[in-house]
C-alpha positions as CSV (number, residue, x, y, z in Angstrom):
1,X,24.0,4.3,-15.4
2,X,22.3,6.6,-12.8
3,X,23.3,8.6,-9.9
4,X,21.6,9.5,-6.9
5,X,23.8,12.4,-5.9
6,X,23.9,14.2,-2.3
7,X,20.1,12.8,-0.8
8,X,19.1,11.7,2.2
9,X,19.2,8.0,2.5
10,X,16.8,6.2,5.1
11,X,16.5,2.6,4.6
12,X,14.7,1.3,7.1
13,X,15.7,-2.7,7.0
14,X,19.0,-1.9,7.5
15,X,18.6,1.5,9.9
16,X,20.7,3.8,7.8
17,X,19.5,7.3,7.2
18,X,22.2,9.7,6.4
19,X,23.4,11.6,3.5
20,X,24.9,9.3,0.6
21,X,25.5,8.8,-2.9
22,X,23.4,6.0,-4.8
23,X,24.9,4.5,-7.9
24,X,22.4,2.4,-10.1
25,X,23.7,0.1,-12.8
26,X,22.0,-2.8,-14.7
27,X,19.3,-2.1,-12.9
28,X,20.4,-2.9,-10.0
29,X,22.0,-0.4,-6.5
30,X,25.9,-0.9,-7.5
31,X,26.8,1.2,-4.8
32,X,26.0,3.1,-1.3
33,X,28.4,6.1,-0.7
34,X,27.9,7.8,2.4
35,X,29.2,11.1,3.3
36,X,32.4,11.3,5.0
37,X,32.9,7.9,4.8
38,X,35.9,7.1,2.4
39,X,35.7,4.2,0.4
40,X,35.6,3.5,-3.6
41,X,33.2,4.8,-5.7
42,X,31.3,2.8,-8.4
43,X,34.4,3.5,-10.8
44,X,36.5,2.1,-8.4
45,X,38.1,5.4,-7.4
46,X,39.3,6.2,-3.9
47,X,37.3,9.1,-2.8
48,X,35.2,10.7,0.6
49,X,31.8,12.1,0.2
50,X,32.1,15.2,1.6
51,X,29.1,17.2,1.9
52,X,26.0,17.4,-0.1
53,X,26.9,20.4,-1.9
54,X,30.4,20.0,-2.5
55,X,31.5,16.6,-4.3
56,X,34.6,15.8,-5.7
57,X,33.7,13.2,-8.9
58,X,36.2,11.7,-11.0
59,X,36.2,12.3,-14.6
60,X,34.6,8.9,-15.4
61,X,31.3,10.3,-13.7
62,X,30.4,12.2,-16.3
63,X,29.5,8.7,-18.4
64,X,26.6,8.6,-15.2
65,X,23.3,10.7,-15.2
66,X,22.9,12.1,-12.4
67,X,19.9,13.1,-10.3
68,X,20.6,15.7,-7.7
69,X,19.0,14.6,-4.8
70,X,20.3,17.7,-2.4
71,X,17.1,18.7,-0.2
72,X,15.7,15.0,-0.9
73,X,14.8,11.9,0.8
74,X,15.6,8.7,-0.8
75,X,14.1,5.5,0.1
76,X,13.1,2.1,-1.4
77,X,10.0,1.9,-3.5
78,X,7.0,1.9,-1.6
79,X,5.3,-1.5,-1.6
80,X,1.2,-2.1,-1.1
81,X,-0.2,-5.5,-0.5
82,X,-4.1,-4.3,-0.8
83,X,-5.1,-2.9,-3.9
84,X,-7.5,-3.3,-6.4
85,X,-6.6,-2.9,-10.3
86,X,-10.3,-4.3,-11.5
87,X,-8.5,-6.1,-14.1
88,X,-10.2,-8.2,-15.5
89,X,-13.8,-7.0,-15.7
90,X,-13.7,-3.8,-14.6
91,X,-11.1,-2.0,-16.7
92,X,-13.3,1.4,-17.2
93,X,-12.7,2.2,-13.5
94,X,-9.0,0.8,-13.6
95,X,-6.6,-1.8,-15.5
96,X,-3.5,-3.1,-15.0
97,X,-1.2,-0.6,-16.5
98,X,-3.7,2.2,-15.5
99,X,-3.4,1.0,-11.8
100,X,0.8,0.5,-12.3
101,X,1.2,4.1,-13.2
102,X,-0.9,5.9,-10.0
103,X,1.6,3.8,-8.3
104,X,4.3,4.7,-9.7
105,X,3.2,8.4,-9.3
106,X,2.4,7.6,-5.5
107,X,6.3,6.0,-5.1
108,X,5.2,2.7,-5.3
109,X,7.5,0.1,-7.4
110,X,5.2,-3.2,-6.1
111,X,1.5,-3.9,-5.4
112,X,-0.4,-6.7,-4.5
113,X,-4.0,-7.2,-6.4
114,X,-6.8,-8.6,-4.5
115,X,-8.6,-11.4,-6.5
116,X,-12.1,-9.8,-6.6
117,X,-12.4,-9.5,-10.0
118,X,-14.6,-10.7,-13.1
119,X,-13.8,-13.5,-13.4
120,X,-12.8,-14.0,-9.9
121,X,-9.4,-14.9,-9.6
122,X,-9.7,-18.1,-8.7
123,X,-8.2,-20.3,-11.6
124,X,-4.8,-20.7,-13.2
125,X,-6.0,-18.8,-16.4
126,X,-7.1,-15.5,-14.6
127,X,-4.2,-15.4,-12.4
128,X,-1.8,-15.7,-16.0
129,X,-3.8,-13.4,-17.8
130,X,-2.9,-11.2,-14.8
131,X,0.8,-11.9,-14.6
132,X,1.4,-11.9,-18.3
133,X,-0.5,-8.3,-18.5
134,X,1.6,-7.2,-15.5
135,X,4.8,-7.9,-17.5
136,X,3.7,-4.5,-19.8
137,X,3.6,-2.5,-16.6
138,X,6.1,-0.2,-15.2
139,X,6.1,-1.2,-12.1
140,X,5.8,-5.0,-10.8
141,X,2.3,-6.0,-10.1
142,X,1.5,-8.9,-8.8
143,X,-1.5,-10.8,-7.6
144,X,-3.6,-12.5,-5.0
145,X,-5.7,-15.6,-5.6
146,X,-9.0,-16.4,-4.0
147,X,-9.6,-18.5,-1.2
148,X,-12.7,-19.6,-2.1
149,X,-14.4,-20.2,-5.4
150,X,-16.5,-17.6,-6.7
151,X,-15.5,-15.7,-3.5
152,X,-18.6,-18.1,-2.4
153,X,-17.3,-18.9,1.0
154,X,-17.8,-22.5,0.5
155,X,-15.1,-24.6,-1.6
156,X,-10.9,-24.0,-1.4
157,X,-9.1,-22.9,-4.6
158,X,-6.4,-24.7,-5.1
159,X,-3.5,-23.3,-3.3
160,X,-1.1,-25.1,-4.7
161,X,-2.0,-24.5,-8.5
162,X,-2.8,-21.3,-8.2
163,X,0.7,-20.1,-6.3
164,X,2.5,-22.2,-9.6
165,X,0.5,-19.9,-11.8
166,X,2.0,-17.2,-10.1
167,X,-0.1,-15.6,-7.1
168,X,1.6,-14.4,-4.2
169,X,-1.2,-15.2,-1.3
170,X,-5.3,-15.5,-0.8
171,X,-8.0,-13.7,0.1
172,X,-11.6,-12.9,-0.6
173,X,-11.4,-9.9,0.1
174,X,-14.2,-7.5,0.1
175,X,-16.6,-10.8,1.1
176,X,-15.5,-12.2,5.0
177,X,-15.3,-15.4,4.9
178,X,-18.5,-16.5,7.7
179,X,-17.7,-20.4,7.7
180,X,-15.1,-20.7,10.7
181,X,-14.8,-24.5,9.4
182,X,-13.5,-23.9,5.8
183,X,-11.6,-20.9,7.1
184,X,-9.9,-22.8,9.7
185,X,-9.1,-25.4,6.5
186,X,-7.5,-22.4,4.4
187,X,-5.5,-21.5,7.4
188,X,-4.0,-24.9,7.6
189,X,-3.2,-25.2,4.0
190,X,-1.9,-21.5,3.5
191,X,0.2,-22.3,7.0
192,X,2.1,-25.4,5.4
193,X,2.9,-23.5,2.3
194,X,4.2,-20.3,4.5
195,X,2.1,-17.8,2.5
196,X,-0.3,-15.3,3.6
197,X,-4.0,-15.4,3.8
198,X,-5.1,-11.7,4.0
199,X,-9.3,-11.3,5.7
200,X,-12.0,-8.7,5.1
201,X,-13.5,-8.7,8.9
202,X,-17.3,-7.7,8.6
203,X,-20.4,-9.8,9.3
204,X,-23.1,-8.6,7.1
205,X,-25.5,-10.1,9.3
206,X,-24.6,-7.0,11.7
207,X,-24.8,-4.2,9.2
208,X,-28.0,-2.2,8.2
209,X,-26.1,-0.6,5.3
210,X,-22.1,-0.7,4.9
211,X,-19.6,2.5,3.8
212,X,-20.8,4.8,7.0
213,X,-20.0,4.0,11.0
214,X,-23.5,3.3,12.8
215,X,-23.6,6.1,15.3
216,X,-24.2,10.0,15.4
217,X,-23.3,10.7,12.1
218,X,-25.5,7.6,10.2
219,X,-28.5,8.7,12.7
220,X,-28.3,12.2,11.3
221,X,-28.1,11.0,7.6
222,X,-31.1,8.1,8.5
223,X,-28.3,5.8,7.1
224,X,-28.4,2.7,9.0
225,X,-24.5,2.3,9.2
226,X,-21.9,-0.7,10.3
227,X,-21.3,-1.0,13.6
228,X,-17.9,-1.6,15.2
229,X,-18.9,-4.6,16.4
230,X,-19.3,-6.0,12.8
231,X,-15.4,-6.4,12.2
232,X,-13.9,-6.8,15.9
233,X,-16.1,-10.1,16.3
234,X,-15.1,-11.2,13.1
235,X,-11.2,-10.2,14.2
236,X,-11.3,-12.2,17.8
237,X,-12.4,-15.0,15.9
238,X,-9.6,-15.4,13.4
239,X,-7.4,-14.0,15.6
240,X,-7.7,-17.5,17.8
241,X,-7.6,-19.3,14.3
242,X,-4.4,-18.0,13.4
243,X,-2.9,-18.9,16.7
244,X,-4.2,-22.5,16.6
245,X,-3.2,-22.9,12.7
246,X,0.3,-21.0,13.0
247,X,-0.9,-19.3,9.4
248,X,0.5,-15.8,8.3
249,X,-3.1,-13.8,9.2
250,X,-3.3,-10.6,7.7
251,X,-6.6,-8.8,8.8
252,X,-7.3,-6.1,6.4
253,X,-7.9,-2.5,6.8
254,X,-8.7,-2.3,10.9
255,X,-10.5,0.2,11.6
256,X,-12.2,-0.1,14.9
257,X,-10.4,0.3,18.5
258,X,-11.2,-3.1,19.9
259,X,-10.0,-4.7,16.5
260,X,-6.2,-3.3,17.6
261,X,-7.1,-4.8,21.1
262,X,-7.7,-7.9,19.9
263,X,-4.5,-8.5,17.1
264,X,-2.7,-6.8,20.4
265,X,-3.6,-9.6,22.8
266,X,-3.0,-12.3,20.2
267,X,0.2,-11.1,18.7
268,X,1.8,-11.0,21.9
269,X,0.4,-14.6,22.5
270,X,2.5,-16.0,19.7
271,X,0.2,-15.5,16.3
272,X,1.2,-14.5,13.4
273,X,-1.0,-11.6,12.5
274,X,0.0,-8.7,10.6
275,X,-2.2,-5.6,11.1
276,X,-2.8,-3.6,8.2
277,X,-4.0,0.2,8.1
278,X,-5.4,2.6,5.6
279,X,-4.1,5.8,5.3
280,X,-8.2,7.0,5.5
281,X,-8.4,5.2,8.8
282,X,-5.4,6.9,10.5
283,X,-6.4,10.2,9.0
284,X,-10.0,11.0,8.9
285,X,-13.0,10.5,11.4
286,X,-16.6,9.7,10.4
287,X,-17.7,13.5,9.8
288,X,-15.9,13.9,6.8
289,X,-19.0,11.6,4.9
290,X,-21.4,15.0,5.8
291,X,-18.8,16.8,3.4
292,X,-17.5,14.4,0.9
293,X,-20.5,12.2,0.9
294,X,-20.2,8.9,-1.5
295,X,-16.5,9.8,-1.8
296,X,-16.0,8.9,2.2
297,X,-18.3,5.5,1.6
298,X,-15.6,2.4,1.8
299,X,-16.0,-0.7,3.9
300,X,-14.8,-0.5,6.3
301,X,-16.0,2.6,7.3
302,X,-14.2,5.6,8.7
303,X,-14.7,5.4,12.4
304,X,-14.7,8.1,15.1
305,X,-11.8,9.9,16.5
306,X,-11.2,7.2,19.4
307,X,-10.9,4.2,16.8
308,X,-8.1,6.8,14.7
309,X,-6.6,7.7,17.8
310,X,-6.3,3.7,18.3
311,X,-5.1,3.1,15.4
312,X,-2.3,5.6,15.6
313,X,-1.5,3.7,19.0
314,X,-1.3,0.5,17.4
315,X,0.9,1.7,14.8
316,X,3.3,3.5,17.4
317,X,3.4,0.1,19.4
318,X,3.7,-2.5,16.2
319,X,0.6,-3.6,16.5
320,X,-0.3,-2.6,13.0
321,X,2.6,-3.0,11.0
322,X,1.6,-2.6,7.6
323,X,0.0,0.5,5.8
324,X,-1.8,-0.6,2.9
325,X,-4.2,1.5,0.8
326,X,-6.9,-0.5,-0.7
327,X,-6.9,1.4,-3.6
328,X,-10.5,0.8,-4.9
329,X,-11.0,2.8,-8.1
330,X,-15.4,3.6,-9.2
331,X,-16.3,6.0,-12.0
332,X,-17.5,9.4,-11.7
333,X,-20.8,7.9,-12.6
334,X,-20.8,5.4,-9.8
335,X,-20.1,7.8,-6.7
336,X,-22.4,10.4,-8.2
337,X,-25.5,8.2,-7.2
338,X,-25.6,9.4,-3.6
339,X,-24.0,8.0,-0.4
340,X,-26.6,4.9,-0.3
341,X,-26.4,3.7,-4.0
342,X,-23.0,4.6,-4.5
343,X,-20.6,1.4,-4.5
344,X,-17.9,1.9,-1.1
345,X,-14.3,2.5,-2.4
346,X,-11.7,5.3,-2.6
347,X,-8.6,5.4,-4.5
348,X,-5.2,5.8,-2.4
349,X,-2.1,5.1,-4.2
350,X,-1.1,8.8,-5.4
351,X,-1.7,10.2,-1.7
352,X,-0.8,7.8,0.3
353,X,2.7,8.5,1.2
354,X,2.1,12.3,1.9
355,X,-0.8,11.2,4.4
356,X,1.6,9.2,6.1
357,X,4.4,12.2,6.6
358,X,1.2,14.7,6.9
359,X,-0.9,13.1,10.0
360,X,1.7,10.3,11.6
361,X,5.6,12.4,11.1
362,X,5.0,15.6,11.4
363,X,2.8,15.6,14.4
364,X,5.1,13.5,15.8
365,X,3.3,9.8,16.5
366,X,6.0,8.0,14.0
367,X,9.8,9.1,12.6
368,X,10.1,8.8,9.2
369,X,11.8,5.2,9.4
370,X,9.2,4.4,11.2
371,X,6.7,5.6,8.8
372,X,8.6,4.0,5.7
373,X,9.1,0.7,7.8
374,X,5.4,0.1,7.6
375,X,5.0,1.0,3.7
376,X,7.9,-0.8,2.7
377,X,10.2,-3.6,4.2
378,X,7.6,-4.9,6.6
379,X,4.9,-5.7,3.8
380,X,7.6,-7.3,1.8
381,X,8.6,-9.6,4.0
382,X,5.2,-10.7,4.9
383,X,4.9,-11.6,1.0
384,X,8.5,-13.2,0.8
385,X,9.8,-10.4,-1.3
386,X,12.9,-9.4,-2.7
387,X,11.7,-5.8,-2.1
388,X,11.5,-3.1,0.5
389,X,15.0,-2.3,1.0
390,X,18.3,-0.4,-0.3
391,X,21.3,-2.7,-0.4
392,X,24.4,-2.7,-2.7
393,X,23.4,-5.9,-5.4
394,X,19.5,-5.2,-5.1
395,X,16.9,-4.0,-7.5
396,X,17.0,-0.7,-8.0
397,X,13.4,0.5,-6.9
398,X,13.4,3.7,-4.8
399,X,11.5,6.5,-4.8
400,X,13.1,10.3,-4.1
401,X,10.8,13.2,-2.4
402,X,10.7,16.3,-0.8
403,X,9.6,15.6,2.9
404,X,8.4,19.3,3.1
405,X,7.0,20.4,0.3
406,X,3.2,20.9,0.6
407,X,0.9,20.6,-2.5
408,X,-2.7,20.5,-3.0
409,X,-4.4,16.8,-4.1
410,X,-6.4,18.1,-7.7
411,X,-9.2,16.1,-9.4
412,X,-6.8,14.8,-11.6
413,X,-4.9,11.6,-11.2
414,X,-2.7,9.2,-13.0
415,X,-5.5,6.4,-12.1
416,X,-7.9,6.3,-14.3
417,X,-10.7,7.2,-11.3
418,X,-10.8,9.9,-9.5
419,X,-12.7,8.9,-6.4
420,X,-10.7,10.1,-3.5
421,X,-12.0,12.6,-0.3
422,X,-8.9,14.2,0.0
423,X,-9.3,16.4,-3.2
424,X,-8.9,19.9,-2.2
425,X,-6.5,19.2,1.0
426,X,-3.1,20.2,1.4
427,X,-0.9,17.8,2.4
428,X,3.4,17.6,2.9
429,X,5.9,15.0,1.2
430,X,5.8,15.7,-3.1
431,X,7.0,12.4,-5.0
432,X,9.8,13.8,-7.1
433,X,10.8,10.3,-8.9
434,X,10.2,6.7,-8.7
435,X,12.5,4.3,-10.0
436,X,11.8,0.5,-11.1
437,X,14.6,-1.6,-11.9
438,X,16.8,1.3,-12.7
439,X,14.4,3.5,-14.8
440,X,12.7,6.1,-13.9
441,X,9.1,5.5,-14.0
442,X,7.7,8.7,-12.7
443,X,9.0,12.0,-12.7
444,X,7.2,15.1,-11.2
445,X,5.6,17.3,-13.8
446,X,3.6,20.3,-13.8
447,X,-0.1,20.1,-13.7
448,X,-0.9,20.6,-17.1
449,X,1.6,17.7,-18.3
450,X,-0.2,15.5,-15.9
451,X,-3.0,16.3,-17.0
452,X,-2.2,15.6,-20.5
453,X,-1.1,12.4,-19.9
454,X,-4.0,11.2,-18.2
455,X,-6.3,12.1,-21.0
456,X,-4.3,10.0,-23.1
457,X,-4.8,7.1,-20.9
C-alpha cells in the first residue's frame, strides 16, 4: 500500500489539478483526496485534507508507505506511441527491457514499438516474441505491426492476425509507403477494425541525402539535404486518403510548416488525423547539426525556426495532438562515422518530458495540462488504452516531478545508447518517481548510482 501525500495533482482527462492525496493499493489508484475537500480516506475514516504540510492521518496510515509529494507534481504515466526498442535484431543499440527502463526513467509507464525490426514485425511469431519479452519489463511495452511485408511497400500483413497476436496498430515506419493504391487498401482495412495506421511522410525520390534540411545550413556542409517538400506532399496526399477512408491517420513526427497546414485544413474537414511531434522538432532548429553533427541527423530532419515556430502553433491550436519521441537508439560506433555515414536517429525518452516543460510551459505557448494532455491521455485514446489518466479504480501508473528543478542532461543514460544532442543542456522538470501498476519503477538517484546501473545493463 502506497501514498502519494500532499502533491500537486493535474490529470488532464478529467481537468483536475489541485493539491490531493493519492492512495495506491493492489496496484491500482484506491483513492483521490483532495485538499479541503472532506470525504473518507482509503481506511474509511472521515477526514479533510487540509494543507500540504499539515495532515491529520489516522493511526491506520502508518500500515501505508508514503511518498511525500510536497513541492511535486503528480500526473499519469507518460505514454509514447513512437519508439523504437530494436528488438529483435538490433539489441546492442537497445532491447526490450533496456528500452522499458529509459522509459521508466523519462516517466513513461507505456510505449508503442514501431515494427522496423529484424525480422520485421510482420508475422504472428515476431509480434509474440515481442509481447512475451515485454511481460519481463517494468513498464508495459507494447507493439506495432507492419503494414506491409518486409516493410516492401507492396503486399498487406494481415491485420487481423497480427492484432490477435497482440499488436496495437501498423505502420512502416521509417520507409513511406509510395503506392497510394495499397495505402488506400490499408486504410480501409485498418478503418473497419478502428485501429491506427501511423505514416513516415518522405518521398526519397525528393531527397539528395536524408537527416539534414536542404537549405543554408546543408549548402554550407555540401550535404545535399531533404527538402520540406519531401514530407508535406507525402502529408496532403494521405491526408485526402484518410478523409475518403474514415481511417485513424497518424502522420508521424511533422516537422515542416505546410505539413501542420495541411492536417489543419483536413482535420477541420472531418478526418481523423492525429498529428504527432518530436520534442527535437519543437525545440531545435537546423543549426544545431554545425554543433552536434551526426547526433542532430534523424529523418525527418530538424527544420528552421519558421517550421518550430509552426509546430508550436499547431500544438497551441490542436492541430498536433500528440508528442511522441521516436526514440531511435545507434551505438557510439555508428554516430561517430560523420554526419553522411552516420545512420539518422536520436534517443528521447529520458528528456523528453523536461523539453516539453523547458521550451513549450515555461515560455508560456502551453500550461502544463496542456503539455501533459498531449504526452498522455490523448495518445492513449488514439490506441484504445486503458491508460493516460488518474481515476479512483485505475492502474496505478503515474509519475511524480519537480516542475522547477533544473538539471544538466550527462552522457549517461538508462538506454543502452547514448545518442542524443541535448547532452550538455540544462533543462527544468527532474523525474522524481515513476510508478507501474503500483511499484515504483524508477526512483531519482544520484549520478554515480545511475551510472552504476547502467554498466550493469
Amino acid at each position: 500500500m502506497l501514498l502519494i501525500r500532499g502533491g500537486r495533482v493535474v490529470d488532464p482527462a478529467s481537468g483536475f489539478d489541485g493539491l490531493a492525496d493519492v492512495y495506491i493499493e493492489k496496484g491500482c489508484i484506491k483513492k483521490i483526496i483532495p485538499y479541503g475537500e472532506e470525504t473518507e480516506d482509503a481506511a474509511g475514516n472521515v477526514e479533510t485534507a487540509a494543507n500540504a504540510g499539515d495532515v491529520k492521518r489516522d493511526a491506520a496510515e502508518k500500515e501505508w508507505a508514503i511518498i511525500d509529494a510536497g513541492g511535486l507534481v503528480v500526473v499519469p504515466g507518460l505514454v509514447d506511441t513512437h519508439v523504437h526498442f530494436r528488438d529483435p535484431g538490433f539489441t546492442y543499440k537497445e532491447d526490450i527491457l533496456s528500452g522499458a527502463k529509459a522509459a521508466a526513467a523519462g516517466g513513461y509507464t507505456t510505449v508503442v514499438c514501431m515494427a522496423n525490426t529484424k525480422p520485421v514485425a510482420d508475422n504472428v511469431q515476431t509480434i509474440s516474441y515481442i509481447v512475451e519479452k515485454a511481460k519481463k519489463a517494468p513498464v508495459h511495452v507494447l507493439t506495432a505491426a507492419a503494414v506491409t511485408k518486409g516493410l516492401k511497400g507492396k503486399e498487406l500483413t494481415d491485420f487481423q492476425a497480427l492484432l490477435k497476436a497482440g499488436a496495437v496498430g501498423f505502420t512502416d515506419d521509417g520507409i513511406p509507403l509510395r503506392d497510394s493504391a495499397v495505402l488506400e487498401e490499408a486504410m480501409m482495412q485498418a478503418a473497419v477494425l478502428n485501429v491506427p495506421v501511423s505514416l513516415h511522410e518522405e518521398d526519397p525520390e525528393m531527397i539528395e541525402r536524408p537527416g539534414v534540411n536542404k537549405g543554408r545550413i546543408s549548402e554550407m556542409l555540401s550535404y545535399g539535404g531533404a527538402p520540406s517538400a519531401s514530407e508535406y506532399t507525402m502529408v496532403e496526399r494521405d491526408c485526402a486518403l484518410a478523409l475518403k477512408t474514415r481511417a485513424k491517420v497518424v502522420i508521424q513526427h511533422i516537422s515542416a510548416r505546410e505539413s501542420v497546414e495541411a492536417v489543419r485544413a483536413y482535420w477541420h474537414r472531418g478526418a481523423r488525423i492525429y498529428g504527432e511531434v518530436t520534442p527535437q522538432h519543437f525545440s531545435l532548429t537546423e543549426e544545431i547539426v554545425l554543433s552536434k553533427g551526426s547526433l542532430a541527423r534523424v529523418n525527418p530532419p530538424i527544420r528552421t525556426e519558421a517550421d518550430r515556430q509552426a509546430l508550436i502553433e499547431g500544438l497551441k491550436d490542436g492541430t498536433l495532438d500528440i508528442i511522441a519521441t521516436d526514440h531511435a537508439p545507434h551505438s557510439r560506433e555508428e554516430k561517430a562515422r560523420g554526419i553522411k555515414e552516420a545512420p539518422s536517429g536520436m534517443i528521447g525518452l529520458e528528456t523528453a518530458l523536461a523539453l516539453g516543460i523547458t521550451n513549450l510551459v515555461r515560455p508560456g505557448h502551453l500550461s502544463l495540462s496542456e503539455l501533459l494532455e498531449k504526452m498522455t491521455v490523448n495518445p492513449a485514446r488514439l490506441y484504445g488504452l486503458k491508460a493516460g489518466t488518474l481515476q479512483e479504480g485505475d492502474a496505478a501508473d503515474l509519475v511524480i516531478f519537480d516542475e522547477n528543478e533544473q538539471w544538466t542532461v550527462g552522457d549517461t543514460f538508462y538506454s543502452k545508447s547514448s545518442n542524443s544532442p541535448f547532452i550538455g543542456e540544462t533543462l527544468y522538470g527532474k523525474i522524481k518517481y515513476t510508478i507501474c501498476g503500483g511499484a515504483i519503477v524508477y526512483e531519482a538517484q544520484a549520478k554515480d548510482e545511475v551510472q552504476a546501473k547502467c554498466e550493469a545493463f
